[in-house]
C-alpha angles and dihedrals in degrees: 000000000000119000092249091066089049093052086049101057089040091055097047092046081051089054096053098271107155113214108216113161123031087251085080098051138076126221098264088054093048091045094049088041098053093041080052095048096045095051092045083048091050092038092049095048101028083061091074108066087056093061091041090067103065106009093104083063095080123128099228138023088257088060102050083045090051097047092043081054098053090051086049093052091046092043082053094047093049082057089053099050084043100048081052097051093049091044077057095053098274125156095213096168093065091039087052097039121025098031114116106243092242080059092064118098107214121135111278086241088069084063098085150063119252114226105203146032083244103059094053083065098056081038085070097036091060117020087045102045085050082055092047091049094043091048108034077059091056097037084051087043131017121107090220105106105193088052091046094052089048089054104076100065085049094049086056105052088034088064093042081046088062098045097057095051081050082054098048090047095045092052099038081054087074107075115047095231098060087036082065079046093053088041096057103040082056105052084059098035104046104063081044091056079050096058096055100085092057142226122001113280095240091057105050121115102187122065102162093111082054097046097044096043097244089138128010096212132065118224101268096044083052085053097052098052092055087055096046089066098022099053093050086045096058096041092042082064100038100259118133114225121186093248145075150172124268118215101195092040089041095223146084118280126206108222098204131056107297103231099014123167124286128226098204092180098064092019091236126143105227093224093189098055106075109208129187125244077248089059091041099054090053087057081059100049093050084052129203143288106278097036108117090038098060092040090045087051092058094046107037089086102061089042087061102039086057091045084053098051092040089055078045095053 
């Protein structure tokens, strides 16, 4: 592919061309169009085994609906980002079922248990609302047409996803016991929302989502846009949150290192102990707690359907 051809496809998707078949890609749209599609497809579905450990902790039978809900809209948006993928050439079967758990590409938050009702709830306050953010972006702006298709029905849950976790934290917010609850599920969870939209803009390589329209925001503009509902949220219910809006610069401002380290075993953000996005991006790689056991849990079905059929032969 010459640089020309590649000038010329980024200048028609930033027209308005919408790309629907491979014939009308190049290899780099089709390579930063699969790596965003497989990590749509792991965040969607690596979202489940989170919520699993604690949704049978609800206080009444709606909530355990709606939760069960929530993990059946995500299952369903994992399928999307995968059928697209296979439509693209994909062996999903071998991406779903034979890739080691340290391989996947959900965010590092997905990594670990939750430990209480309530933090389900922020789970889906801020992770969510991070998804919602990521994805409403890509279903305004990207040039792929069957994503963006697929999209709408996804805009759509992962709102209703977001205000059920606002609902859980609101009314959690009520007894003094389950707001400690909310406090302290935040002061883990906020900076990992954070997280979500990647690397600093000033220090990204790689444009093609950009270029290709696969997305409209940078990272930090995706960023802001997550602060700018989820800081007032979280005031507007008595929660402190390590950032604020400034008025002179006219944007949000984190005020803690921004990455810092990371205790996993306490889930605890060491304030104190400034890291780099490189640093950061190695506490990625090594993955978190729980990562082989919720991968193991979605593959071990098909592990022992095949073992089944192989005793059966």
């Amino acid at each position: 592919m010459s640089i020309k051809e590649a000038e010329v496809l980024q200048e028609k998707v930033q027209n308005g061309f919408m790309v629907e078949r491979m014939e009308d890609m190049n290899d780099e749209y089709l390579k930063a169009l699969k790596q965003t599609l497989a990590i749509v497809g792991d965040t969607e579905l690596l979202s489940v085994p989170p919520l699993l450990t604690v949704y049978d902790q609800a206080p009444n039978l709606n909530y355990k609906i709606t939760a069960l809900a929530v993990m059946q809209d995500e299952i369903g948006h994992a399928h999307i980002a995968y059928r697209l993928l296979e439509d693209l050439g994909e062996d999903t079967e071998e991406m779903l079922y034979r890739r080691p758990p340290n391989r996947w590409k959900n965010p590092y938050a997905f990594d670990f248990k939750l430990d209480n009702w309530v933090e389900l709830g922020v789970f889906n306050g801020l992770f969510d609302r991070s998804g919602y953010t990521l994805l409403g972006d890509a279903y305004e702006h990207t040039s792929y047409g069957p994503w963006k298709r697929a999209l709408v029905k996804v805009d759509k849950e992962e709102l209703f996803h977001l205000r059920n976790g606002e609902i859980i934290m609101k009314n959690a917010m009520k007894n003094p016991e389950t707001a400690k609850q909310v406090q302290v599920a935040v002061d883990w969870m906020f900076l990992m929302a954070l997280e979500f939209f990647g690397v600093a803009d000033n220090l990204k390589s790689r444009s093609a989502q950009l270029d290709y329209r696969l997305k409209g925001r940078s990272n930090d503009e995706l960023r802001q846009k997550w602060l700018s509902t989820a800081v007032p949220f979280c005031e507007s219910i008595g929660i402190k949150v390590p950032a604020h809006y400034d008025e002179e610069q006219g944007k949000y401002v984190i005020d803690v290192p921004f990455p810092c380290k990371f205790d996993p075993e306490n889930k605890k953000w060491l304030t104190d102990q400034p890291d780099t996005w490189e640093g950061a991006i190695e506490r990625f790689k090594q993955r978190g707690p729980q990562n082989k056991e919720f991968v193991t849990r979605i593959q071990k079905g098909a592990w022992e359907l095949e073992q089944m059929r192989a005793e059966e032969a």
